[in-house]
C-alpha positions as CSV (number, residue, x, y, z in Angstrom):
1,X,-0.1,-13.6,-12.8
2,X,3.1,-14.3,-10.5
3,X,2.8,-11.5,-8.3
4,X,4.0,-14.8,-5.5
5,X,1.6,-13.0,-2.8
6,X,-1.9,-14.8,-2.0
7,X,-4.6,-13.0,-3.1
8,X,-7.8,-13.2,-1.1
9,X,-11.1,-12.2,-2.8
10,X,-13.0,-9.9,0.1
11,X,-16.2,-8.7,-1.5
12,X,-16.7,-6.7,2.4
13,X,-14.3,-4.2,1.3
14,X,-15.2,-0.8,1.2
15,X,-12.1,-0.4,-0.9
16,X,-10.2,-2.0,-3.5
17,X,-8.1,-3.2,-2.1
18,X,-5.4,-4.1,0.7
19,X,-2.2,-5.5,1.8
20,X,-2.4,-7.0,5.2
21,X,0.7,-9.1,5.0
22,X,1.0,-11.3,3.8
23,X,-1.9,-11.3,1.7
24,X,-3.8,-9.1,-0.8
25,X,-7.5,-8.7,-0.3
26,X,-9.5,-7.4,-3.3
27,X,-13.0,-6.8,-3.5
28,X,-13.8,-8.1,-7.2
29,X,-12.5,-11.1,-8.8
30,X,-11.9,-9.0,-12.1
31,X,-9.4,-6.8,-9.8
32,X,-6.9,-9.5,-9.8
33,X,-5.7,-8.5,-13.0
34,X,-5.5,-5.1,-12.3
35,X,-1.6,-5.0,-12.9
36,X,-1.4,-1.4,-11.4
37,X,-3.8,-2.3,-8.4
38,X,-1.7,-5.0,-7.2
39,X,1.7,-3.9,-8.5
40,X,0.4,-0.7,-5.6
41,X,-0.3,-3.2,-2.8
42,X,2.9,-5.4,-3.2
43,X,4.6,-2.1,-2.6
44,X,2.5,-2.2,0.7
45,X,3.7,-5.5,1.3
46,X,7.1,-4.5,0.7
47,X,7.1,-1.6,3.1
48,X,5.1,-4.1,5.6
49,X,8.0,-6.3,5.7
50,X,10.5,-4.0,5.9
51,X,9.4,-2.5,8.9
52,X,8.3,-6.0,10.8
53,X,4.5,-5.7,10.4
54,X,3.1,-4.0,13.1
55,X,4.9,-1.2,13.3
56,X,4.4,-0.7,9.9
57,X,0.3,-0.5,10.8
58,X,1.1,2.3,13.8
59,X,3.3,4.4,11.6
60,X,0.5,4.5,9.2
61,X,-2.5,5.0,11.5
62,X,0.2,7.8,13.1
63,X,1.0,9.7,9.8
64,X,-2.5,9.7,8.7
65,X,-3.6,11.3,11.9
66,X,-1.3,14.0,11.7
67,X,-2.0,14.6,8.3
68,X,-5.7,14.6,9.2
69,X,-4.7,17.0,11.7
70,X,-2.9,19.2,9.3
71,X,-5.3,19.0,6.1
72,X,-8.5,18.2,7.8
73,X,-9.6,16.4,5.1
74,X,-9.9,12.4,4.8
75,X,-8.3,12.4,1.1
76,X,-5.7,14.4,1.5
77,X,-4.9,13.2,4.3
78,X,-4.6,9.9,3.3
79,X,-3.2,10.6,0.0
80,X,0.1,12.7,2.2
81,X,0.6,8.9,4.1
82,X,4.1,8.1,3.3
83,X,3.4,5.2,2.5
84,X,1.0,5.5,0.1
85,X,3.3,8.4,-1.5
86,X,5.4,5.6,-2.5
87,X,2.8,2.9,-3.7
88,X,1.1,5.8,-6.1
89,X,4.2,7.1,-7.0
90,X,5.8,3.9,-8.2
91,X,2.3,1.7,-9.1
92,X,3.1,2.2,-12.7
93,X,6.4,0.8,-12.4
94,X,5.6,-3.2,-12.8
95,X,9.7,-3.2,-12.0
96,X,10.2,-0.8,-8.8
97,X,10.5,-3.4,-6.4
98,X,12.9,-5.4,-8.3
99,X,15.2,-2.0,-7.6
100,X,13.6,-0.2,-4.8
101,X,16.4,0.4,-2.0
102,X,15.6,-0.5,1.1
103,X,13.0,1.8,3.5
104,X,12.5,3.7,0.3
105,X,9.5,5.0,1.8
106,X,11.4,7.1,4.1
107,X,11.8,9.9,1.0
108,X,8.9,10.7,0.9
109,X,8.5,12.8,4.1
């Protein structure tokens, strides 16, 4: 596949997936050919690294509470996360992160 991240199978999940860096968790074997799935958590990763980890994980728990605040509504309020704003945006694009400028993330406030 050559994503170069280490992809952990995590049958627990209660979703998909996730990037906790610096690993991919999936919940089904088959999923590791998912080329959009993972092509939308190395994005994570990206953003992860970019923003040293942790903070990375308080800005996200941070922006979805506010957006929970101002949707009240799980979904949407998850799907307004900057974060994953970029990642659904850009999944298709197998290339983005081979161009993506740095912090890119930050556009989509």
């Amino acid at each position: 596949m050559g994503t170069g991240n280490k992809i952990i199978i995590a049958p627990f999940l209660k979703v998909n997936a996730m990037a906790l860096f610096p690993f991919i968790l999936i919940r089904d074997k088959w999923m590791v050919d998912d080329v959009l799935l993972i092509n939308h958590e190395r994005i994570h990763l990206r953003q992860q690294a970019e923003l040293l980890v942790i903070p990375f994980y308080v800005l996200y728990l941070l922006n979805y509470l506010l957006n929970l605040l101002i949707y009240r509504n799980h979904y949407k309020a998850y799907m307004h996360i900057v974060f994953e704003r970029e990642a659904y945006a850009n999944e298709t694009n197998t290339a983005y992160l081979k161009h993506r400028k740095w912090q890119a993330w930050g556009s989509y406030f």
